[in-house]
One Martini backbone bead per residue (centre of mass of N, CA, C, O) as a GRO file, in nm:
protein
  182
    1UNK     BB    1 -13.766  18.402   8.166
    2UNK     BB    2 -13.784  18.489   7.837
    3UNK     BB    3 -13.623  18.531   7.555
    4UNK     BB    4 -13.540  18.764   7.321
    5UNK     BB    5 -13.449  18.801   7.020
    6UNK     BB    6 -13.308  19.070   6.868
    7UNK     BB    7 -13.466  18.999   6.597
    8UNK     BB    8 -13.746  19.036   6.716
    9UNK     BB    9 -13.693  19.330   6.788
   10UNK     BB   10 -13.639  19.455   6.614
   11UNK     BB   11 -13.898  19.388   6.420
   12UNK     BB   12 -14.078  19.533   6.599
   13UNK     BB   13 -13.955  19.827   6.604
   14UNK     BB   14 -13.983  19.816   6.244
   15UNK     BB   15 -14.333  19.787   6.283
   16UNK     BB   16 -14.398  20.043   6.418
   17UNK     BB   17 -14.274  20.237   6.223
   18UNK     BB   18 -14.408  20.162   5.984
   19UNK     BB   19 -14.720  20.198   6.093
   20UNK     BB   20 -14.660  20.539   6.180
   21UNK     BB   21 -14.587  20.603   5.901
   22UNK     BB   22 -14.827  20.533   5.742
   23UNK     BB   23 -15.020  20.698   5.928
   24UNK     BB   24 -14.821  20.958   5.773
   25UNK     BB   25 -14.715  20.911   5.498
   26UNK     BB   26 -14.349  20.828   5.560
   27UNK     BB   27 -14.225  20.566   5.460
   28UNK     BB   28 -14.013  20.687   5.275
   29UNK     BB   29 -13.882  20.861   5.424
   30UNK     BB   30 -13.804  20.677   5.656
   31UNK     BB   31 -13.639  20.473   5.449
   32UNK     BB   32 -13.412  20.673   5.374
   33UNK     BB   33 -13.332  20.790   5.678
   34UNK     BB   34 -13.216  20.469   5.713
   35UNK     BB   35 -13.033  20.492   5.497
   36UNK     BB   36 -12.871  20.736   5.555
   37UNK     BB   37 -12.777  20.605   5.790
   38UNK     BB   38 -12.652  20.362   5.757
   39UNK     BB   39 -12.435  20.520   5.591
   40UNK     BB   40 -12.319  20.654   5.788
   41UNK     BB   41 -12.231  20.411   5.966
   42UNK     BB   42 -12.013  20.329   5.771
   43UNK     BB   43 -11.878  20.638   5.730
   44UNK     BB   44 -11.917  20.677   6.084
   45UNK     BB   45 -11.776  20.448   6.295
   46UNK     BB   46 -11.699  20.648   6.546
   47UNK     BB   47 -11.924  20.813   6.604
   48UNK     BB   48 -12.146  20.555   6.608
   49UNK     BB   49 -11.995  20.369   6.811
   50UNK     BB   50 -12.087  20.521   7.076
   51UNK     BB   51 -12.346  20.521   7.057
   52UNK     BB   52 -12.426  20.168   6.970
   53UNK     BB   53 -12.218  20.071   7.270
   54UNK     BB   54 -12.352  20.318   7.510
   55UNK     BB   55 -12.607  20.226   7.679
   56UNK     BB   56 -12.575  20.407   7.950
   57UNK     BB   57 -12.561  20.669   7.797
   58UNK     BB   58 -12.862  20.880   7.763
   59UNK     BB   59 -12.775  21.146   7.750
   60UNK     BB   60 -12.563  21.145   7.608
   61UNK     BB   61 -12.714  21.022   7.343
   62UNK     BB   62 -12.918  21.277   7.310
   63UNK     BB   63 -12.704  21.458   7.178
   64UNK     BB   64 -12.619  21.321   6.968
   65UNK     BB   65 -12.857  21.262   6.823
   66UNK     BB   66 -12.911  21.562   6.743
   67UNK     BB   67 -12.682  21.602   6.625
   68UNK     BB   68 -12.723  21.414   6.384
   69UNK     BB   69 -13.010  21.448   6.283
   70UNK     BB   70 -12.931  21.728   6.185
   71UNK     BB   71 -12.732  21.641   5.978
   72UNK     BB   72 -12.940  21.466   5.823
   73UNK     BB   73 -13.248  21.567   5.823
   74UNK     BB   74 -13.468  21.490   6.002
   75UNK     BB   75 -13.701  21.407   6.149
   76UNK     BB   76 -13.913  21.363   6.435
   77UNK     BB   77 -13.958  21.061   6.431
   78UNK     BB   78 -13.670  20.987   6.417
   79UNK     BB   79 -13.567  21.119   6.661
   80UNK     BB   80 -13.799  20.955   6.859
   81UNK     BB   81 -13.686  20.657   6.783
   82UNK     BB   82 -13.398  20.663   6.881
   83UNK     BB   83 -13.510  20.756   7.184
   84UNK     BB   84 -13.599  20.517   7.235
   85UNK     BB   85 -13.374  20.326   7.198
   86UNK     BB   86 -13.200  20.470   7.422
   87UNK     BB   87 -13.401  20.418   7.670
   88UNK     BB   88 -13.398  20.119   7.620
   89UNK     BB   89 -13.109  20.009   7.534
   90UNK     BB   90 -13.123  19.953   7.167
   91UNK     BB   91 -12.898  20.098   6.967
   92UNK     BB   92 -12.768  19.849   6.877
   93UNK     BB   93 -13.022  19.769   6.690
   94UNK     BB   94 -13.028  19.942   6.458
   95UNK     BB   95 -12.944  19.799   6.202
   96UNK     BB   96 -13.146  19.593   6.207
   97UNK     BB   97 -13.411  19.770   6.191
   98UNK     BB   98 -13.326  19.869   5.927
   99UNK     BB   99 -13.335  19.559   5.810
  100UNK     BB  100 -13.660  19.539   5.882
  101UNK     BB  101 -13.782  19.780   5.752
  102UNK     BB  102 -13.655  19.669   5.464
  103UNK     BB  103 -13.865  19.448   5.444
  104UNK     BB  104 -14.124  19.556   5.530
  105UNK     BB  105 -14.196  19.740   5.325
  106UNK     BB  106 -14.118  19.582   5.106
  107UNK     BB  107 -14.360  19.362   5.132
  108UNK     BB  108 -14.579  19.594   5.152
  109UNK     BB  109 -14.450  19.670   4.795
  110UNK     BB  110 -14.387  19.503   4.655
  111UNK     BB  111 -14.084  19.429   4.692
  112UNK     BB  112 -13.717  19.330   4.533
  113UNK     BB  113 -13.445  19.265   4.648
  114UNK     BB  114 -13.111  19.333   4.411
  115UNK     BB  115 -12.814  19.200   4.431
  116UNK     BB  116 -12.494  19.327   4.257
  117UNK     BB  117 -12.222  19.195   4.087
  118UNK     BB  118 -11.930  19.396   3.995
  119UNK     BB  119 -11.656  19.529   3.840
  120UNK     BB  120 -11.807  19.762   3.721
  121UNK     BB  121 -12.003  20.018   3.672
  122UNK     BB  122 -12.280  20.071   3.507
  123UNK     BB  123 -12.506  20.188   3.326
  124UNK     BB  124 -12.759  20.331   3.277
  125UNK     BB  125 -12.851  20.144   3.028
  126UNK     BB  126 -12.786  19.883   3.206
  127UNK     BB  127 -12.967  19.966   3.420
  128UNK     BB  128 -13.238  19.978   3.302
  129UNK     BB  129 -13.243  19.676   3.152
  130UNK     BB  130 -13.208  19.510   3.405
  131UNK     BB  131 -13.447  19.612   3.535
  132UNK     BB  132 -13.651  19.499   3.354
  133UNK     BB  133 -13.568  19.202   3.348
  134UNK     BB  134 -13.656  19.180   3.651
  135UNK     BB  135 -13.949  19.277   3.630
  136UNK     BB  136 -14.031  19.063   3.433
  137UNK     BB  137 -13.960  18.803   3.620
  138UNK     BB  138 -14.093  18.879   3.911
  139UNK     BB  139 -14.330  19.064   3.862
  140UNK     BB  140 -14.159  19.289   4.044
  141UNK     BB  141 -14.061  19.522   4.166
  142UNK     BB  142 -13.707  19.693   4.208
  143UNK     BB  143 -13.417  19.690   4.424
  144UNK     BB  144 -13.091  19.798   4.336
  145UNK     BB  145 -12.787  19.677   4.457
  146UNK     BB  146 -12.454  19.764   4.439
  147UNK     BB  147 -12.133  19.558   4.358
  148UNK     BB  148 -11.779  19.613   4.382
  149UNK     BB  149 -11.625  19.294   4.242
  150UNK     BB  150 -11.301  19.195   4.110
  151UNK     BB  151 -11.308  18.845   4.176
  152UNK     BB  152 -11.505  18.798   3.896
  153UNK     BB  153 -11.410  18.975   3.647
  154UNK     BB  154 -11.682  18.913   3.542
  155UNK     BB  155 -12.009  19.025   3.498
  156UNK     BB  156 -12.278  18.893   3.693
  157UNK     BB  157 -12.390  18.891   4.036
  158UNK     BB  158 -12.782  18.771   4.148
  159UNK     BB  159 -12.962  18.843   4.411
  160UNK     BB  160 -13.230  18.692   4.596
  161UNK     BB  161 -13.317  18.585   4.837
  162UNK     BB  162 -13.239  18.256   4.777
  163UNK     BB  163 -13.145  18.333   4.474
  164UNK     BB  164 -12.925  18.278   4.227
  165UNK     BB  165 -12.693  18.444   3.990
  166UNK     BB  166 -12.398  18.335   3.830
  167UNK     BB  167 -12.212  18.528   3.554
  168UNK     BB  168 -11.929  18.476   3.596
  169UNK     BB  169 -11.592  18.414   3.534
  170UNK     BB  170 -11.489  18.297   3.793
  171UNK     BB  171 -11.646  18.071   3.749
  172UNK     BB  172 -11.640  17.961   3.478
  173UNK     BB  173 -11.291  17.902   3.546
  174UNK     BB  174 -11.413  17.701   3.778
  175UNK     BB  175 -11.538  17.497   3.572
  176UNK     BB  176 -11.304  17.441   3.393
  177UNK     BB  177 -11.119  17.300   3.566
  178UNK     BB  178 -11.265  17.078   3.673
  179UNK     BB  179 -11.319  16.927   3.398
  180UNK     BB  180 -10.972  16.911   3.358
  181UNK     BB  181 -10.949  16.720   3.647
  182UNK     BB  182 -11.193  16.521   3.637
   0.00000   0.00000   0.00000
C-alpha cells in the first residue's frame, strides 16, 4: 500500500472544506475562523498542543474541540470539521490543513497572499499605499500579512509567491561591506 503524503492529505480535507463551505456561501467565515484557530494556536499552544497530539484521545478530544469552538465563536461547519479531522487521527494537520485552504481560497478569488518584514508597525497611510502599489503590479488584489523584524534595520523585505523584494538596510550595509572587500 502506497503512502500518502500529511501534505496530500492536508490539501485534500482543505478542498473539501473549501467546496463545503461555497456551497454554503460560508467561504469568507471559514477563512476567518482558521485564521482565528491558527492564531489561537499560536496563542495557547498548551491548549492546543494536547489536542493536536493526543490523536488516541477521540472522546477527551470532542470535549476540547467543544470547549475551544465555543470560545471562539465557531460555525458548526467548523466545529463539525474539527470533529472529523479528530475522528480520522489527522487533528495534528490542523495547521496545515489551515494552510491548505488559504492558498486554496486565495487562488480561488486570484488574492496574492503577501509577506512583508519590517522594523516598526507602517501606518494606515503607509499600509494604504503599499497595498495600493502591490495591486496595481500584481494586478491582483493582495492580502498582506506584516512582520515585525528588527534585524533588517530599516526599510522593507516583500516577499510574494516566489519572489521577493528586498529593500532593507541590512542588506543594503552588507553589499557594501561586500564591495569594500572587493
Amino acid at each position: 500500500m502506497q503512502k500518502v503524503s500529511k501534505e496530500k492529505i492536508a490539501r485534500a480535507y482543505a478542498a473539501s472544506l473549501l467546496e463545503v463551505s461555497n456551497s454554503q456561501g460560508k467561504e469568507n467565515i471559514v477563512k476567518q475562523e482558521l485564521e482565528a484557530i491558527d492564531q489561537s494556536i499560536k496563542n495557547s499552544p498548551q491548549e492546543w498542543g494536547m489536542l493536536l497530539n493526543q490523536q488516541d484521545r477521540i472522546s477527551e478530544n470532542e470535549e476540547i474541540i467543544k470547549t475551544l469552538t465555543k470560545k471562539l465563536k465557531t460555525t458548526d461547519l467548523m466545529f463539525n470539521v474539527l470533529n472529523l479531522l479528530n475522528e480520522n487521527s489527522r487533528l495534528s494537520l490542523l495547521p496545515k490543513v489551515i494552510e491548505k485552504y488559504k492558498e486554496l481560497y486565495f487562488e480561488e478569488k486570484s488574492i496574492v497572499s503577501v509577506k512583508v518584514e519590517t522594523v516598526i508597525p507602517l501606518t494606515a497611510s503607509q499600509d494604504k499605499k503599499l497595498k495600493k502599489v502591490l495591486v496595481e503590479k500584481l494586478k491582483k488584489d493582495v492580502e498582506i500579512t506584516y512582520t515585525i523584524n528588527e534585524s533588517i534595520l530599516g526599510g522593507l523585505r516583500i516577499s510574494y509567491g516566489t519572489y521577493q523584494i528586498d529593500d532593507t538596510l541590512s542588506t543594503k550595509i552588507n553589499e557594501i561591506q561586500k564591495k569594500l572587500k572587493g
